[in-house]
C-alpha positions in Angstrom: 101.2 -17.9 -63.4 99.4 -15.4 -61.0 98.7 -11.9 -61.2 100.7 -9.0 -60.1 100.7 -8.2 -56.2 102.0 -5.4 -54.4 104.6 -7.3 -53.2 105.9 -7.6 -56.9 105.8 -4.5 -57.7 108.6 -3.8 -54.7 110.4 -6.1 -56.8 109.6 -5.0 -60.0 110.8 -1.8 -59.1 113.8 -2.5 -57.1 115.1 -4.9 -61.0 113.9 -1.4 -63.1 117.1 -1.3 -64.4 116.4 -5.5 -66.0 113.2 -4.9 -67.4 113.0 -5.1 -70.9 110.6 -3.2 -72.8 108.8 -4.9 -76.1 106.7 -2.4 -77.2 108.7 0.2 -79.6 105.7 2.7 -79.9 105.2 2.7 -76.6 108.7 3.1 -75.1 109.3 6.2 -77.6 106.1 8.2 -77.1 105.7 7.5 -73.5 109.0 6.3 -71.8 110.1 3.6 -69.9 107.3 1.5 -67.6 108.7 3.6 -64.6 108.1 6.7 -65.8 105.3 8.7 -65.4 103.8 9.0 -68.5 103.7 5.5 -69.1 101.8 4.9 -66.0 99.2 7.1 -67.0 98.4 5.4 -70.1 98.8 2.1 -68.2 95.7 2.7 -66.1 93.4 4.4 -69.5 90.4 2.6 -68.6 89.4 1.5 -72.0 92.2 -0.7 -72.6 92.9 -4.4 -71.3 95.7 -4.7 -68.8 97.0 -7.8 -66.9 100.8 -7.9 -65.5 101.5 -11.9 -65.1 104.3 -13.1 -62.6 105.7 -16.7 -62.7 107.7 -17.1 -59.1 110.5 -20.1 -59.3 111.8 -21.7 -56.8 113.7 -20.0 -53.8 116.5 -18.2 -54.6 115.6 -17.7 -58.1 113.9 -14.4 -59.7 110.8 -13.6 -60.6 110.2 -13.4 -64.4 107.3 -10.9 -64.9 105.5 -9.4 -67.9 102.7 -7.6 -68.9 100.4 -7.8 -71.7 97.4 -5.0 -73.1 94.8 -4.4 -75.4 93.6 -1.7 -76.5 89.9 -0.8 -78.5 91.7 0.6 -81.1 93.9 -2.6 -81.5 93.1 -6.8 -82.8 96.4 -7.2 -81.4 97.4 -7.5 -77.7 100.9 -6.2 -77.5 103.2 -7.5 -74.5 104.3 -4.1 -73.2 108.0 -5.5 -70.8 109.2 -8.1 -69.5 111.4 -8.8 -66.3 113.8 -12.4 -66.2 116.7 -11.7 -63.8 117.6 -15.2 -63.9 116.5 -18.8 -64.3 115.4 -21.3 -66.0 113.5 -20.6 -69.6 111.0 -22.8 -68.7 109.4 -20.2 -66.8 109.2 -17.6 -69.3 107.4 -20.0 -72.0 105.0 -20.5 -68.6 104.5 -16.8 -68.3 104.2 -16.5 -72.3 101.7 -19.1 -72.7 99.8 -17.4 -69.5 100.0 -13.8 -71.2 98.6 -15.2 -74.6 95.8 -17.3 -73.1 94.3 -13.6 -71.2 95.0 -12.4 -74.2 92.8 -14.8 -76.3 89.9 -14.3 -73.3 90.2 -10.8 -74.4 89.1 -11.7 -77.9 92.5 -10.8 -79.3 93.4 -12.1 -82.8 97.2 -12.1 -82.1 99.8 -11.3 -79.4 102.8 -9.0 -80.7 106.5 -8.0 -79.2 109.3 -6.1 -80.5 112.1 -7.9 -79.6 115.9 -6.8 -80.6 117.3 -9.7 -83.1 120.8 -10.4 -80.4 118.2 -10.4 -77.1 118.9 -14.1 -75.7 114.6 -13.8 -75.0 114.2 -14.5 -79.2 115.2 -18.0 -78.7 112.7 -18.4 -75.9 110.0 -16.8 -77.9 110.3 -18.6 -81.0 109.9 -21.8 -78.2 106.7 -20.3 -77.2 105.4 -20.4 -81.4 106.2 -16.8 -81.8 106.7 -16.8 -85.5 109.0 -13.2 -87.2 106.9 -11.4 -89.7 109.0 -8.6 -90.5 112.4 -7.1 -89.0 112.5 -3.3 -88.4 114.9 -0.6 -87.1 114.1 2.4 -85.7 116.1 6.0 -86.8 116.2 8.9 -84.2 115.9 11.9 -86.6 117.7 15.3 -86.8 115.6 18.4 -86.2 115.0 20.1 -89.3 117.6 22.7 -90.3 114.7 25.2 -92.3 111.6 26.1 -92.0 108.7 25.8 -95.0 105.2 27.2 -94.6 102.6 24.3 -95.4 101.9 22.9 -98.3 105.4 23.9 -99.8 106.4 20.6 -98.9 104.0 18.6 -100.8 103.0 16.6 -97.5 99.5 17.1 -95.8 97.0 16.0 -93.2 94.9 13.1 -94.9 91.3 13.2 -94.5 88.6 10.4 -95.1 88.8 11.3 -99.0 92.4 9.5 -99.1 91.3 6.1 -97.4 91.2 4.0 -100.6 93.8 5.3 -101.7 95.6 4.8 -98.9 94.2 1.1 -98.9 95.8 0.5 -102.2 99.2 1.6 -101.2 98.7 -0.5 -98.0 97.9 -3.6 -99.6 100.2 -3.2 -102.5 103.4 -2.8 -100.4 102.6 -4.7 -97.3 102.9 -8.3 -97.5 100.1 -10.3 -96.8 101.1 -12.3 -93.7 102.1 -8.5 -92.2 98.7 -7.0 -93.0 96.8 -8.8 -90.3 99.3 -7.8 -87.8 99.9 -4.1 -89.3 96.9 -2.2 -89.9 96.8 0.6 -92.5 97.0 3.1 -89.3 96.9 3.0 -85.6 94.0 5.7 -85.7 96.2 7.8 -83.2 95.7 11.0 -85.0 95.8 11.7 -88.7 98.9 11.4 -90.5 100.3 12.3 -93.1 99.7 11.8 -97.7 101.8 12.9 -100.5 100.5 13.0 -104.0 102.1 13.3 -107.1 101.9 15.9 -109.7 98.9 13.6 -111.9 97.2 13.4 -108.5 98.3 9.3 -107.4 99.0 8.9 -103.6 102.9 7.8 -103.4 103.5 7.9 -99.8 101.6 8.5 -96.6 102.9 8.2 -93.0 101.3 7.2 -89.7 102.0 8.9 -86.8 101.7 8.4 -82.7 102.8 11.2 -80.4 103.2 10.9 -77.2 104.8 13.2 -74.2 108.4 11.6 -75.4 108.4 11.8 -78.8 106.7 11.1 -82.0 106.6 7.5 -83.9 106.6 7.6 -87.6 106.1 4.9 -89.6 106.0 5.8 -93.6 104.7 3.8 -96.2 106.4 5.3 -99.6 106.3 3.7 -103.3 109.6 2.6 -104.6 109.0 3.8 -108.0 108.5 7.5 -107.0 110.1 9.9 -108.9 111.0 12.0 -106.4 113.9 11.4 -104.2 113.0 9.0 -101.1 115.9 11.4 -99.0 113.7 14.5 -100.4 110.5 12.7 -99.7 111.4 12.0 -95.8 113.4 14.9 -95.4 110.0 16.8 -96.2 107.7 14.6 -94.3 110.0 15.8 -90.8 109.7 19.7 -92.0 106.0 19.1 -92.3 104.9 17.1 -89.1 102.6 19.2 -86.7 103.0 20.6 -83.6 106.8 19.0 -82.8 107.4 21.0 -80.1 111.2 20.0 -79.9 110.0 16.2 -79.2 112.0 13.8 -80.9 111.5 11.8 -84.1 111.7 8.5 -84.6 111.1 6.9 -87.8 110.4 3.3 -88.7 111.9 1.2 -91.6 110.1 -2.3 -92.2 112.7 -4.8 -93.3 109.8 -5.0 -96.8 110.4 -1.2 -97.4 114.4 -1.6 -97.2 114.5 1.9 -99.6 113.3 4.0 -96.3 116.6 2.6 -94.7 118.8 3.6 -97.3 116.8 7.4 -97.3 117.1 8.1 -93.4 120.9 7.1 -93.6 121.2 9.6 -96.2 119.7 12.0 -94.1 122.4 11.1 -91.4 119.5 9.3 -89.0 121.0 7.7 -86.1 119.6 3.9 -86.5 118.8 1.7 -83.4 119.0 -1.7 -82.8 117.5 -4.2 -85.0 114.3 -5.3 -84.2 111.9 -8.5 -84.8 108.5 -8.1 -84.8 106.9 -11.3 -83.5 103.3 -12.5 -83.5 101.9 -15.4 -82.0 98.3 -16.2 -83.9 95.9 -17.3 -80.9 93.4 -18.1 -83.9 92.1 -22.1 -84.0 92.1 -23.8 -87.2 88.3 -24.3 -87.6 86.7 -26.7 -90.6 83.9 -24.4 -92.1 81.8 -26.4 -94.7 81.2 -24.3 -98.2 77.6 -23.8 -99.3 78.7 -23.5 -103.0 81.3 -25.5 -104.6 83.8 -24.5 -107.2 85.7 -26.8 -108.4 88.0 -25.4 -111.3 89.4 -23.1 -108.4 88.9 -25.3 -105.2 91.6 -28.0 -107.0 89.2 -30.7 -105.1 89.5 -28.9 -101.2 85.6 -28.8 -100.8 86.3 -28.0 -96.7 88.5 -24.8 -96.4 90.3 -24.2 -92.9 89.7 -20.9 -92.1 90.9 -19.1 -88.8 87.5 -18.5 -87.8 87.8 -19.6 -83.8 88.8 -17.6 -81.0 90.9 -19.1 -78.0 88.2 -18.4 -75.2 85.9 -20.4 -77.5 88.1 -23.6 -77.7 87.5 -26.3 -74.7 89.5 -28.5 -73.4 
């Protein structure tokens, strides 16, 4: 694998129309790689960026990806990928390139949204991308009335609703997802609901972007209210819309927001996987203090305590 050249990006350019694009947030708030929006936060100079290329033999395409990081993120997140044609060998060589620049990065994980019928699945599970959760993703309708804030129960958190925030997060979340899913993207401030006897039940994270605005909600199932009511609300009350589109994200562990947006006559995408490939090592860490009655005789825990740039050879 080699890095991008400006030869490629003739290329890249002239197979647009074959690229595949693996990052949902990014794809909805920003467009396509192509467009110009999505260049512009391609080049933000905080973030890690490094577009990989694997060339094949003559007469065979390309296959190129690209991978980033940004400060906000533990996760690199493989933003498209381009395979005309081939042999699969090749993309597990650009895969395994793209996770190993990730781990130099100090990344914890690399993530892609892949669509669960995309022939690349196969090829990713290959390259030990594991599936953590399933998702798809409903374009919403724009609001048909207008309510003045704070009719709709729904407002802008502040650091006050953190833990309880937290709670919600770590009692509806799974725990393999919660490494992978962080309570928010820190984008901007979302969105809490509270009850009547004051207990968070839902809050929603949001992303906005030139194309449209990512929601992903996080609502109890044993609300009271009605989950249709609850999201139909959260749409009224989202700030500064501007006529951008809505699209809001049901994780296959919340399958109650599914059955809501198709109540509220959403238009659902494609199912989605999301993958993660761990780049963590397995590292033996000796315990200082011993408890047996709970340890069941494991005095040496493995804990994921090693990054990849740190492992030799």
């Amino acid at each position: 694998m080699r890095s991008l050249l400006w030869q490629d990006w003739l290329y890249l350019y002239r197979h647009r129309r074959h690229v595949t694009c693996l990052d949902n947030v990014l794809l909805l708030t920003r467009g396509t790689p192509f467009s110009l929006t999505h260049w512009l936060f391609a080049i933000h100079p905080t973030d890690h960026v490094f577009t990989g290329v694997v060339e094949p033999a003559e007469g065979e395409g390309k296959c190129i990806a690209q991978v980033y990081q940004s400060p906000k993120m533990r996760n690199a997140h493989i933003n498209y990928l381009l395979q005309p044609g081939g042999d699969g060998d090749h993309l597990l060589e650009l895969l395994e390139g793209l996770t190993k620049r990730a781990g130099e990065w100090g990344a914890k994980q690399v993530v892609a949204d892949v669509e669960t019928d995309s022939p690349y699945l196969l090829q990713f599970r290959q390259a030990c991308f594991s599936v953590l959760a399933k998702q798809t993703v409903f374009t919403c309708p724009e609001p048909d009335r207008v309510i003045r804030n704070g009719e709709t129960g729904w407002r802008i958190w502040s650091s006050g609703d953190i833990p309880a925030m937290r709670c919600l997060y770590h009692a509806l979340v799974p725990p393999l997802v919660q490494p992978v899913e962080p309570l928010t993207r820190r984008e901007m401030l979302g969105l809490v609901y509270y009850d009547s006897k004051g207990d968070l039940l839902a809050y929603a994270d949001l992303v906005y972007g030139p194309r449209g605005i990512w929601v992903l909600p996080v609502i109890h199932p044993n609300t009271r209210e009605d989950t249709s009511d609850l999201l139909s609300n959260m749409l009224v009350a989202l700030p500064n819309r501007h006529g951008r589109p809505v699209y809001v994200t049901s994780r296959s562990y919340q399958p109650w927001v599914e059955h809501a947006l198709l109540d509220l006559s959403a238009e659902p995408g494609p199912e989605q996987a999301l993958l993660v490939r761990y780049i963590a090592l397995r590292q033996r860490a000796k315990a200082e203090f011993t408890f047996a009655p709970i340890e069941n005789g494991n005095r040496e825990p493995t804990l994921p305590l090693a990054p990849i740039k740190n492992h030799r050879d």
